[in-house]
Structures are given as structure tokens and as C-alpha cells.
C-alpha positions as CSV (number, residue, x, y, z in Angstrom):
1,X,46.1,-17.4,-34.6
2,X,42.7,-17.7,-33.7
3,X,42.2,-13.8,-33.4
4,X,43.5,-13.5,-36.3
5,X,41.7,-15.7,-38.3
6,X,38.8,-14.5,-36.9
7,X,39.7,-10.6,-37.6
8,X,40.1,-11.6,-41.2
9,X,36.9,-13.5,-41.6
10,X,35.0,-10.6,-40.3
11,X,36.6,-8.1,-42.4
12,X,35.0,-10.2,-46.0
13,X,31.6,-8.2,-46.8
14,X,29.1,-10.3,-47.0
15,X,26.6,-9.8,-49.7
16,X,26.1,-12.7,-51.4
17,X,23.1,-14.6,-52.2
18,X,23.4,-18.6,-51.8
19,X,24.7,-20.6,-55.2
20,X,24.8,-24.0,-54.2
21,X,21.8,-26.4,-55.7
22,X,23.3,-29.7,-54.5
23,X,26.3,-29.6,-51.9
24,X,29.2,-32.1,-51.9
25,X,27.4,-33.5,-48.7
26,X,24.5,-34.8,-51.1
27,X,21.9,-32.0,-50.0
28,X,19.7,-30.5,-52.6
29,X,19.0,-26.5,-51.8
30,X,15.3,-27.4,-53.2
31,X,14.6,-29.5,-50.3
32,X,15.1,-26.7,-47.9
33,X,13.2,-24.6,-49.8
34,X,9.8,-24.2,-48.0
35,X,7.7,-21.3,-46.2
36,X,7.2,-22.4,-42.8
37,X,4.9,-20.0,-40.4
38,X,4.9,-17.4,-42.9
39,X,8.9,-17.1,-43.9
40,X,11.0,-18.9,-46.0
41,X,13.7,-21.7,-45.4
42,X,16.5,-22.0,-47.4
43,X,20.2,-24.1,-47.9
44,X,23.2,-22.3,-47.7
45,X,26.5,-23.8,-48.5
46,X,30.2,-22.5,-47.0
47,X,33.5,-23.7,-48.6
48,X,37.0,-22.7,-48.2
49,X,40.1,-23.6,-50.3
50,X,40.7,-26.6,-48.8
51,X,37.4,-28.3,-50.4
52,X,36.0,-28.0,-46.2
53,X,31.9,-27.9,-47.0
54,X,29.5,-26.7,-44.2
55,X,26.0,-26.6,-44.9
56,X,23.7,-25.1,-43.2
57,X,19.7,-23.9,-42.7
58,X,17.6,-20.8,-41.5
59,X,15.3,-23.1,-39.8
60,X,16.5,-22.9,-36.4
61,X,20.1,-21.3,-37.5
62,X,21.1,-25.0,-38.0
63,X,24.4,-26.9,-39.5
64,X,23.1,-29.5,-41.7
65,X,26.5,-31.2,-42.7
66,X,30.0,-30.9,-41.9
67,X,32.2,-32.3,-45.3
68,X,36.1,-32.4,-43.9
69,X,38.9,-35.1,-45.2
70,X,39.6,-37.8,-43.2
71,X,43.0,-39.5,-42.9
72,X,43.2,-41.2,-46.3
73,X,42.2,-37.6,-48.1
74,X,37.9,-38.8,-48.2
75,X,35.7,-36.6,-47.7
76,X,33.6,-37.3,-44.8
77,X,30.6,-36.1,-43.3
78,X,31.1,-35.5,-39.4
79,X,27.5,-34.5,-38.1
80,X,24.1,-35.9,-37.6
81,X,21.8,-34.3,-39.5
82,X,17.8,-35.0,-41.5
83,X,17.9,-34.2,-45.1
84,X,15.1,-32.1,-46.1
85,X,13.0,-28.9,-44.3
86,X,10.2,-31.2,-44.0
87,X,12.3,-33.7,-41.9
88,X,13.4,-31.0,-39.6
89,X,9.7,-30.0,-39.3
90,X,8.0,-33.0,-38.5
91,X,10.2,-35.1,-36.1
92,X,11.6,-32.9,-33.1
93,X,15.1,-32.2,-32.7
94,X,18.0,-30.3,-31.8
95,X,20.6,-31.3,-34.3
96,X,22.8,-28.7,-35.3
97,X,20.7,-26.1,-33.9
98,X,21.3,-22.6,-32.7
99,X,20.0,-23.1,-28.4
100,X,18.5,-19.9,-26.9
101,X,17.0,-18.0,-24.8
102,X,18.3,-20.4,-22.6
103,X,20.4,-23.7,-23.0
104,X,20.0,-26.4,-21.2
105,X,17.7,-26.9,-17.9
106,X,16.7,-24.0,-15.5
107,X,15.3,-25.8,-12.1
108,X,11.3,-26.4,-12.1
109,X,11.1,-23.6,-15.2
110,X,11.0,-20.4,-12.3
111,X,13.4,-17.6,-12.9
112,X,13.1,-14.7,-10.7
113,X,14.6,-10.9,-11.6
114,X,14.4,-8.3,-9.3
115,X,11.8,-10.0,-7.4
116,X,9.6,-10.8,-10.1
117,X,8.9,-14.7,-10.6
118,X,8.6,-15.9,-14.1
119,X,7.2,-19.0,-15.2
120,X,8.9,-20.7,-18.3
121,X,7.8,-24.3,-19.6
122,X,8.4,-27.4,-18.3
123,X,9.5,-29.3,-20.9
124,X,12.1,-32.5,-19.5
125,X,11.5,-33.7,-16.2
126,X,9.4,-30.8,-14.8
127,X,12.4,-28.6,-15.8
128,X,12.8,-26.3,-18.6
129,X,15.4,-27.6,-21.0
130,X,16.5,-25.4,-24.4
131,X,14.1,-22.6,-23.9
132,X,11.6,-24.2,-23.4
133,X,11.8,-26.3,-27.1
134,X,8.9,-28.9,-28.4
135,X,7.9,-28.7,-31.9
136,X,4.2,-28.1,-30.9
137,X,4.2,-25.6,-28.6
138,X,0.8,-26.0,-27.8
139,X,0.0,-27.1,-23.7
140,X,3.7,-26.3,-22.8
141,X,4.1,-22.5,-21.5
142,X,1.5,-19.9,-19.7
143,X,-1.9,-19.1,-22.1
144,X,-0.4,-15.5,-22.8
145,X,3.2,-16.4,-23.9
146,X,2.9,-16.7,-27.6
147,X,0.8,-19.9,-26.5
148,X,0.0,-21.2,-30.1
149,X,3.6,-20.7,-31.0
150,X,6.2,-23.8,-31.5
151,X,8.7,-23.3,-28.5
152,X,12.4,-22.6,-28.8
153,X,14.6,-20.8,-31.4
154,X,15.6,-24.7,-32.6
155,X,12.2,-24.4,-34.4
156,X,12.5,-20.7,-35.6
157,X,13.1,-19.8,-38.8
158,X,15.6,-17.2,-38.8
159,X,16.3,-14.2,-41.2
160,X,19.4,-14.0,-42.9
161,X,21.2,-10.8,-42.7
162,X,24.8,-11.6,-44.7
163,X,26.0,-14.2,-46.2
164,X,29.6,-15.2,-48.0
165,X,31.3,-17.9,-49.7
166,X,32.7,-18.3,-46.1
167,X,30.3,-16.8,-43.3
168,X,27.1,-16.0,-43.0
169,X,24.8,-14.3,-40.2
170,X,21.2,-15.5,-39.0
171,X,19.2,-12.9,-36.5
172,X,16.6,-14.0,-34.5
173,X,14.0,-11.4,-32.8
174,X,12.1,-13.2,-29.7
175,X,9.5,-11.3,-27.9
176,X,8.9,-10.2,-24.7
177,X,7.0,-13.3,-23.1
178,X,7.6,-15.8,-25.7
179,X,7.8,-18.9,-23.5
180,X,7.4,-17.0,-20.7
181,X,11.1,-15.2,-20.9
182,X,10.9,-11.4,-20.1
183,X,12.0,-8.9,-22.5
184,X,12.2,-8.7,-26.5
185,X,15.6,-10.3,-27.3
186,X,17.4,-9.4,-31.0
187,X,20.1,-12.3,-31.2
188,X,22.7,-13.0,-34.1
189,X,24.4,-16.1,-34.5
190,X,27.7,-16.1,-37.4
191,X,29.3,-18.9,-39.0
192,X,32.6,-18.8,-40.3
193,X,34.8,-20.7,-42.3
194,X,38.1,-20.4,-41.7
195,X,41.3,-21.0,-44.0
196,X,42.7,-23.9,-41.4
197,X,38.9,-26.0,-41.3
198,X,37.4,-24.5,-38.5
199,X,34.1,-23.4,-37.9
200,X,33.9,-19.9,-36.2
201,X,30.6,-19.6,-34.1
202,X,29.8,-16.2,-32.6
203,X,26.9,-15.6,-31.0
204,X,25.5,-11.7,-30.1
205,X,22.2,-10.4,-28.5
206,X,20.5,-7.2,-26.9
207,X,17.8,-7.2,-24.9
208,X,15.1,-4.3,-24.0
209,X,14.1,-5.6,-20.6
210,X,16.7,-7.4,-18.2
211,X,16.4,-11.3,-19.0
212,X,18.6,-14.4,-18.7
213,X,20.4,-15.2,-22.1
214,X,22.6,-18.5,-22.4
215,X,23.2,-19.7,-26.3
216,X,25.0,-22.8,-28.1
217,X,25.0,-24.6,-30.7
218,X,24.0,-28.3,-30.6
219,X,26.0,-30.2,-33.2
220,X,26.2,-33.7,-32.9
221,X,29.6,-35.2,-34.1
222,X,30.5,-38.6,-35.2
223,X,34.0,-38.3,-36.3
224,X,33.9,-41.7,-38.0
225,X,32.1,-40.0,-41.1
226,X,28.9,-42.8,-40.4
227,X,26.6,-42.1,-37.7
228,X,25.5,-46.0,-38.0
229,X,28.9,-46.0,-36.1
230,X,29.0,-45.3,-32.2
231,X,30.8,-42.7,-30.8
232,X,32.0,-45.0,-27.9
233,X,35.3,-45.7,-30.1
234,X,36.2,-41.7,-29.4
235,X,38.9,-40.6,-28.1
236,X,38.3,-37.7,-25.9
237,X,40.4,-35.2,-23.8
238,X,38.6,-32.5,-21.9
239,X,40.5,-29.4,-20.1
240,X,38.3,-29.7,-17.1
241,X,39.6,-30.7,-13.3
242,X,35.4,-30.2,-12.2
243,X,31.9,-31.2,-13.5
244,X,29.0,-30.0,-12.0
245,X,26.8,-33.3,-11.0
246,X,23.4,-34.0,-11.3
247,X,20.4,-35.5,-9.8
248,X,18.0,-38.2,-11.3
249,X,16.3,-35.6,-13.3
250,X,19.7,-34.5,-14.9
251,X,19.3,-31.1,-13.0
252,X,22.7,-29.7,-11.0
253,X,22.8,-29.9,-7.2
254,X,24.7,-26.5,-7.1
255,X,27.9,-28.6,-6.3
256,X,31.0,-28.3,-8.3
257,X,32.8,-32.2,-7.6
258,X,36.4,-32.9,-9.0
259,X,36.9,-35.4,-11.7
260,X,39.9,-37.3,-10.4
261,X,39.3,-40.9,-9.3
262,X,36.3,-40.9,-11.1
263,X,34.6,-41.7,-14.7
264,X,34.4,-38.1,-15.2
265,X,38.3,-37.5,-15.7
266,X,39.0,-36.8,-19.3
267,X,42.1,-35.4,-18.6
268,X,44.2,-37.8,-20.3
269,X,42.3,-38.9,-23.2
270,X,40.8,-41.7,-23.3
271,X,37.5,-43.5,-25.1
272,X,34.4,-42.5,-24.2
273,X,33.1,-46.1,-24.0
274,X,35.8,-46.6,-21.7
275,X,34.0,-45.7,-18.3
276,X,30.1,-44.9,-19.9
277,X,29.0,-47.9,-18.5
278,X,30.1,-48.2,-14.9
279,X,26.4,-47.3,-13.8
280,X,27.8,-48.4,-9.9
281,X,29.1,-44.1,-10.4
282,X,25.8,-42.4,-9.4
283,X,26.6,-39.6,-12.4
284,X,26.8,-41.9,-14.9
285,X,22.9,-43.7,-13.9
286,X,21.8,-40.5,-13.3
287,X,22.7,-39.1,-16.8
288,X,22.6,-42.4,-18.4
289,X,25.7,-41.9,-19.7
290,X,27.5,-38.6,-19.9
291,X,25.5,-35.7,-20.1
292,X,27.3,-33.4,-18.0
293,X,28.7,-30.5,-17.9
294,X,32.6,-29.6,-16.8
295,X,34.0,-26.8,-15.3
296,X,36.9,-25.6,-17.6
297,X,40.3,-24.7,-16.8
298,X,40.4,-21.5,-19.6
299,X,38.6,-19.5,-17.7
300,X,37.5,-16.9,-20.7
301,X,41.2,-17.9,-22.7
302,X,39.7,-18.2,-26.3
303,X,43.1,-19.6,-27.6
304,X,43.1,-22.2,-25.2
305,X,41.7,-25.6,-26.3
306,X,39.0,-26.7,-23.9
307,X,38.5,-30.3,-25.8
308,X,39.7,-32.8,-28.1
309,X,38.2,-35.8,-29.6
310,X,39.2,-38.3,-32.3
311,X,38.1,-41.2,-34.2
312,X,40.7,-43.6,-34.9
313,X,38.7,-45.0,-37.4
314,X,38.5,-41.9,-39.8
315,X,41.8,-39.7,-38.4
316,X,39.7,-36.9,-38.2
317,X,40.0,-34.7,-35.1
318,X,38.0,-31.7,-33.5
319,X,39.6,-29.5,-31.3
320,X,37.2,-26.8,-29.3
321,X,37.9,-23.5,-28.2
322,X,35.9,-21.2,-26.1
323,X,35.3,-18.1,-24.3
324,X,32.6,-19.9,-22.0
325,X,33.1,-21.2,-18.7
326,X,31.5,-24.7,-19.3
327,X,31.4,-27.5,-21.8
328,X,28.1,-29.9,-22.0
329,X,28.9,-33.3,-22.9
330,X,26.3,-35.5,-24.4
331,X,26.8,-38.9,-25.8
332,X,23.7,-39.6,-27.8
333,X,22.0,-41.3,-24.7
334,X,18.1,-40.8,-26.0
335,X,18.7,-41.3,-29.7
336,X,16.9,-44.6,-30.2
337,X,16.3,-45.2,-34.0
338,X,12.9,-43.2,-34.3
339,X,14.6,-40.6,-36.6
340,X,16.4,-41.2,-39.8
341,X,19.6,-39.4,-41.0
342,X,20.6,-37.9,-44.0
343,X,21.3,-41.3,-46.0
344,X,17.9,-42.9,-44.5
345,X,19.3,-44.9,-41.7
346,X,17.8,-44.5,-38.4
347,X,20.0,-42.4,-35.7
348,X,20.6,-45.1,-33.1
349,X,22.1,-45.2,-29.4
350,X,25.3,-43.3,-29.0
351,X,26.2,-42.3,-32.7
352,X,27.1,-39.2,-31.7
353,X,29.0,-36.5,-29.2
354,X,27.7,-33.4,-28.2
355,X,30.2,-30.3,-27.4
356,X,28.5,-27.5,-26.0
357,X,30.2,-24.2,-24.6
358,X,27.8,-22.5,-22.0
359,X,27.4,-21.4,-19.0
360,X,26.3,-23.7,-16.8
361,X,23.1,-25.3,-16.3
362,X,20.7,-23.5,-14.2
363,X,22.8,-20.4,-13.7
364,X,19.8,-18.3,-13.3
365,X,19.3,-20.1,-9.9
366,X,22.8,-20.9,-9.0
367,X,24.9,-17.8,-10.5
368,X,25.1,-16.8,-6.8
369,X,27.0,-19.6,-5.6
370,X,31.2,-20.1,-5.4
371,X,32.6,-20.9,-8.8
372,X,28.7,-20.2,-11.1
373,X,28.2,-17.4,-13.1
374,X,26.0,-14.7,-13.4
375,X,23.9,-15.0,-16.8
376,X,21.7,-11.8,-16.6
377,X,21.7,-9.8,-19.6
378,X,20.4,-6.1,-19.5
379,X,19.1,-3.2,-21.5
380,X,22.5,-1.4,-23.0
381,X,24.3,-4.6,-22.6
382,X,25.6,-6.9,-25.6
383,X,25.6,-10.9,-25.1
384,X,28.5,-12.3,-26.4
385,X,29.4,-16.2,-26.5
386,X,32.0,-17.3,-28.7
387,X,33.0,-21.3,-30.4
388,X,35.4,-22.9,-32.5
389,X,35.2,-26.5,-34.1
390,X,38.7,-26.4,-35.7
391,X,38.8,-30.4,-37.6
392,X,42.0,-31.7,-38.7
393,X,43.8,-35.2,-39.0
394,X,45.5,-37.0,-36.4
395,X,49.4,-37.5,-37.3
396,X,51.2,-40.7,-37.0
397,X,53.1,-41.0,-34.1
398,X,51.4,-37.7,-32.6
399,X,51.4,-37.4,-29.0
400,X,48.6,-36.7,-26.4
401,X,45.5,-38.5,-28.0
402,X,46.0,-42.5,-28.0
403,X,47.3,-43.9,-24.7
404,X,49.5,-45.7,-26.6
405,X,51.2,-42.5,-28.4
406,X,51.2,-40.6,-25.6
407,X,53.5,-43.0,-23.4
408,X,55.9,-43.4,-25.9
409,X,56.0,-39.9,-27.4
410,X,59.1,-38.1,-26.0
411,X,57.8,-34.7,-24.4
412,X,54.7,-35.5,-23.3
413,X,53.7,-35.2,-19.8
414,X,52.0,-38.7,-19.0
415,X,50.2,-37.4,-16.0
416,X,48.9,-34.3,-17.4
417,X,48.1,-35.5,-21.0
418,X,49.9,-31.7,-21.5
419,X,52.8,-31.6,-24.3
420,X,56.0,-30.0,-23.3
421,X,58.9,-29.1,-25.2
422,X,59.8,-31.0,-28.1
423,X,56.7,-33.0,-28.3
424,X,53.5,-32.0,-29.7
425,X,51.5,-28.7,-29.2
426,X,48.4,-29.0,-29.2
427,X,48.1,-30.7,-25.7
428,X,48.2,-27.9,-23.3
429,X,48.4,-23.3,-23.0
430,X,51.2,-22.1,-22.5
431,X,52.9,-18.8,-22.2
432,X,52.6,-17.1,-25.6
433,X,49.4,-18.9,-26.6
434,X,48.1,-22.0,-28.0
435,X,48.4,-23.4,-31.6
436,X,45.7,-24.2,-33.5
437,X,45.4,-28.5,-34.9
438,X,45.5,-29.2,-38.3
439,X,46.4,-25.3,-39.0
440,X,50.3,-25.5,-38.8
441,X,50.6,-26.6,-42.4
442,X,48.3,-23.4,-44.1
443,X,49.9,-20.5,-45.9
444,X,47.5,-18.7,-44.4
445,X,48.5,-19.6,-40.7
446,X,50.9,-17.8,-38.3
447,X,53.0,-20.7,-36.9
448,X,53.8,-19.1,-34.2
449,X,50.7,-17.8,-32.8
């Protein structure tokens, strides 16, 4: 159903210039408008037929706001976000952001291709983390890589190259060198959205000189529709039997460790608060929380669901697909107040979940190790990473979420958190495919696929 949604998103031209002055979500276009480094910023608004409302901005290929119903039919926006350019420009951050060249942390900032050693910044813990991101990119990478220039494509403003009611396509052109990566890299990232409220993320790039491409987005969720809410509420089911750990500076050991008997085991859903704490499990002190990555089950299945999470305050679930072999996990752990949202409060401790498909972390270092993967990208080669957020509400009675549901639900599989015959769908892959939540319902859909 997926595929075909996607086929049929694609097929829209898209030619049209934004419309939108003040989005459903409250945003003003006027207060994205701005030149920053020489190109303009801008607010652009997608809406399907449901009323579904994703806004979003060229600077850094970001989603601003995410407007999707919650149980009682309220519109409710599900992501942390700043409201104006100027915010976004001022206080550093990642949310909503399009992550490249490389996301998340490559060991000591070395890469090395064909024997040639490159040095990228050291931006978190002596590592590099994002590509190297700060918003001043001054003292951060070598003298003669773009030194002057604000690291990591967070901070870029992108050019727009189509845009539709429903999708629209930011390119990004990074040089040879800038922070230090080798070759000139031409990425597109496109947003879709679809008939059944989900958000179609594919990302694309090229490259004239072999380099080491890895690119997500970096939403961060709160399903309860108020990020003054924690996240720890969540209910969250992850398709993963490994993680890869960390060390105290939230870099991988190389080891791939399973999840059972552990706080990492989101197998059967449960809240995210529910083990966060236990700082007696080395992971959990190490990351502060989670901030992980696990090792999906998919392996490359796009129709597969590699995550769930819902609020049970709002209804609202998010269900993520992916062609990537990793998910990064992130619970908020550094947001500590110093930033305000959208409606002026500040963004505190755990108010929000971050769901990141990648490769792992440090693949550059590591892709030569059992289970990695290689992340090279090379001239004649096309990068291509692909994402769904696909929202819907959580029925009553609906197996494979709440503990609670899932005991007494007939069908389910307690021990697996997979739904079998005769009991909900959504849990599990199985032969034929997966359906798509929230998406049974849509004339648009194909109920069996």
C-alpha cells in the first residue's frame, strides 16, 4: 500500500508556488520570510483531504509542525518546533531538520577512503555528531574547509526545486571540503503527503568524489499534542531484537548486544518511562536515557513497520517504516528549558521522542564488522534512504499497544507483541505484506495491500 501511495504521490507535478499565509498550526509564512547568507527562507504548507497540515521550512529542509486529529477529532500539533526564521537562527538546534553529510557520531571525526585520512569536526565529545553541526561554525573544522561557514545542512538554507499541495522537494549542494567531507555532494530530500496521514520522506544524493553519505530527519514527536508534556507516558514498540551500545561519550563499541533481559527490549510495547531510569543498566547512564540506536529486524522491507508509539493521552499513533537498517532513539535527554517552542513555553526534559532511520552510527569506521554496513557513496552512484511517519488513532479495544489490550485481545501473540489471525494487523510482517495504521478506512487505500 505503501508503494503505491508513494507511486501516486510522485506522479502529481509539482509546480506550485506556496499559498498559505497563516497555517492551521498558528505559523505565519511572514515570519519565515528572511534572507539568510545571501538566499531566501520561506514557509511552506502541505494538506491532504483529511485536513492532515505539515508545515515546513527551506532553512535546513525542516518540518516545522505536524497538525493530525487526535482521538476526540482535535487537531493536534505532534512536533517540537520554534516559530519564526529568526528563532531557528539564533538558538542552535536540530528540530525537524534534514541530518547530512553524516548523521550521528563518526569516532574522533577521522574518516579514512582509500588510504586518505580526513579530518571532520569535533563537535560532541571529541566526536563528530550531524556533520559536523554548530550554528557558528567558526573554530570547529580545519582552516580550509569552508572555515567561516555555519556547519551542517541543519543550518543550510536549501533551494526549492518543486513544490505541491502535497509534496515538495529541497536540494542541497555541499562542497568538496565543507567540514572537512571529501567530494561536492548534490542531495534532495521530498516530502510527501499522503491520502492515509503519512509523511513520505525520501532522501537522494550524488556525489563527484567517493565520500560517506548517511541522511535523516530529526523530528521530535510528542504525541500528546503539548510538548510541556513528557514523552515518558509513550507507549513504544520497536521491531528490533539488537541495539548497538555505547560508551560514556555515546559513541558505539562496534558490538551488536541483544535486547532481551534488558531495558532496551521494546519488543512488546511498553512506556518509555518504564525502564529510562534504571541507571544501575550501564546503557541507560551512559546515554542518559535512551539514545541508542537498534538493529532492525526488516532488513531493507519498506512495508514492514520498524516502530510504533502512542500517547494514550491524545490517541494519536505513529507508525515508522523504513528501508534503513537502524533506528536512533532519542528521548529528549539534553532539552533543558533554554529554548522556547512554538507557543513560547520553554522545551523541557524529555518532551519529546526522536525516530531516526540510519545506518548506524560510525559506519564509516565500523562498516567492516559482522552485522554494520558499508556507507560509502561513489561517483555514478545514487544515495537513496527512504521514511515514513504514517499517524493515526489508536482503536478501542485494539491489540498490541497497551499491555492491558494486548493480554486480553484474542489473536495476539503475548510473547511476541506480533498479531496473528483474527486480531489486529498492524503488529507484525507477514506473508503478503504489511498494512498500513490508520489507512484501512480511506477510499483511497488498498485493504489488502
Amino acid at each position: 500500500m505503501i508503494g503505491v501511495l508513494i507511486a501516486a504521490a510522485f506522479a502529481v507535478s509539482c509546480n506550485n508556488t506556496p499559498t498559505e499565509e497563516v497555517a492551521l498550526s498558528g505559523l505565519k509564512r511572514a515570519d519565515f520570510q528572511a534572507e539568510i547568507r545571501g538566499k531566501k527562507t520561506d514557509l511552506y504548507t502541505l494538506r491532504n483531504a483529511n485536513g492532515m497540515e505539515v508545515c515546513l521550512t527551506n532553512f535546513g529542509g525542516r518540518m516545522v509542525s505536524i497538525m493530525v486529529p487526535d482521538k476526540d477529532g482535535n487537531m493536534k500539533d505532534v512536533i517540537v518546533g520554534q516559530k519564526t526564521i529568526n528563532d531557528y537562527n539564533t538558538y542552535a538546534s536540530d528540530f525537524g531538520a534534514t541530518i547530512g553529510r553524516y548523521a550521528n557520531r563518526i569516532d574522533q571525526g577521522k574518516i579514512t577512503l582509500d588510504g586518505v585520512e580526513y579530518q571532520l569536526p569535533k563537535n560532541n565529545f571529541g566526536h563528530c555528531l550531524h556533520g559536523g553541526c554548530t550554528l557558528d561554525g567558526k573554530g570547529v573544522g580545519p582552516k580550509d574547509a569552508n572555515w567561516e561557514v555555519p556547519m551542517g545542512w541543519q543550518y543550510s538554507v536549501m533551494d526549492v526545486e518543486d513544490v505541491t499541495d502535497t509534496c515538495i522537494t529541497f536540494v542541497n549542494v555541499s562542497p568538496d571540503g565543507e567540514a572537512g567531507f571529501p567530494g561536492t555532494v548534490i542531495a534532495k530530500t521530498t516530502y510527501t503527503l499522503t491520502p492515509c496521514n503519512a509523511i513520505d520522506i525520501v532522501w537522494k544524493a550524488t556525489t563527484d568524489k567517493k565520500t560517506v553519505i548517511n541522511m535523516c530527519n530529526h523530528a521530535y514527536f510528542n504525541l500528546n499534542g503539548d510538548y510541556a508534556t513528557p514523552i515518558t507516558n509513550h507507549m513504544m514498540a520497536l521491531n528490533a531484537d539488537y541495539f548497538t551500545p555505547v560508551d560514556e561519550t555515546f559513541m558505539t563499541t562496534g558490538e551488536i548486544a541483544p535486547v532481551e533481559g534488558t531495558p532496551m527490549d521494546f519488543r512488546r510495547p511498553k512506556a518509555i518511562g518504564e525502564d529510562i531510569e534504571k541507571f544501575d543498566y550501564a546503557q541507560l547512564k551512559n546515554g542518559n536515557g535512551y539514545d541508542h540506536n537498534w538493529v532492525l529486524n526488516t532488513k531493507g522491507c519498506e512495508k514492514c513497520p520498524v516502530a510504533r508509539v502512542f500517547s494514550p493521552l491524545s490517541g494519536i499513533t505513529l507508525t515508522v517504516f523504513t528501508n534503513e537498517p537502524g533506528i536512533q532513539v532519542y528521548t529528549g535527554n539534553f532539552l533543558d528549558g533554554t529554548v522556547n517552542g512554538k507557543d513560547g513555553k520553554p522545551i523541557q526534559f524529555r518532551t519529546a521522542v526522536c525516530l531516526e532511520t540510519q545506518h548506524f552510527p560510525d559506519s564509516p569506521n565500523k562498516g567492516n564488522l559482522e552485522g554494520w554496513y558499508n556507507c560509502e557513496l561513489n561517483p555514478g552512484e545514487e544515495y537513496y534512504s527512504h521514511c515514513v511517519y504514517a499517524f493515526g488513532v489508536m482503536k478501542e479495544g485494539e491489540c498490541c499497544m497497551k499491555h492491558e489490550n494486548c493480554e486480553k485481545a484474542e489473536g495476539c501473540d503475548k510473547d511476541k507483541a506480533e498479531c496473528k489471525e483474527g486480531g489486529c494487523k498492524e503488529g507484525g510482517c507477514k506473508e503478503g505484506g504489511c498494512k498500513e495504521v490508520g489507512c484501512k478506512e480511506h477510499k483511497d487505500c488498498d485493504k489488502e495491500k
